[in-house]
C-alpha positions in Angstrom: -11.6 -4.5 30.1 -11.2 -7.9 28.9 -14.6 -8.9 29.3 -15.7 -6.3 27.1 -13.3 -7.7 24.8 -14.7 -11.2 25.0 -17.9 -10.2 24.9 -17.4 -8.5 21.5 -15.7 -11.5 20.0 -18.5 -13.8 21.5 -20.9 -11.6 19.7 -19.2 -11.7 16.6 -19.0 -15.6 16.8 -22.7 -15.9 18.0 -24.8 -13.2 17.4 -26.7 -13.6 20.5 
């Protein structure tokens, strides 16, 4: 799942 994948890259960017 790519969103998944974003998702986990967002988060490691912007702990939010």
């Amino acid at each position: 799942m790519d969103f998944f994948c974003v998702v986990k890259e967002l988060n490691n960017e912007n702990r939010w």
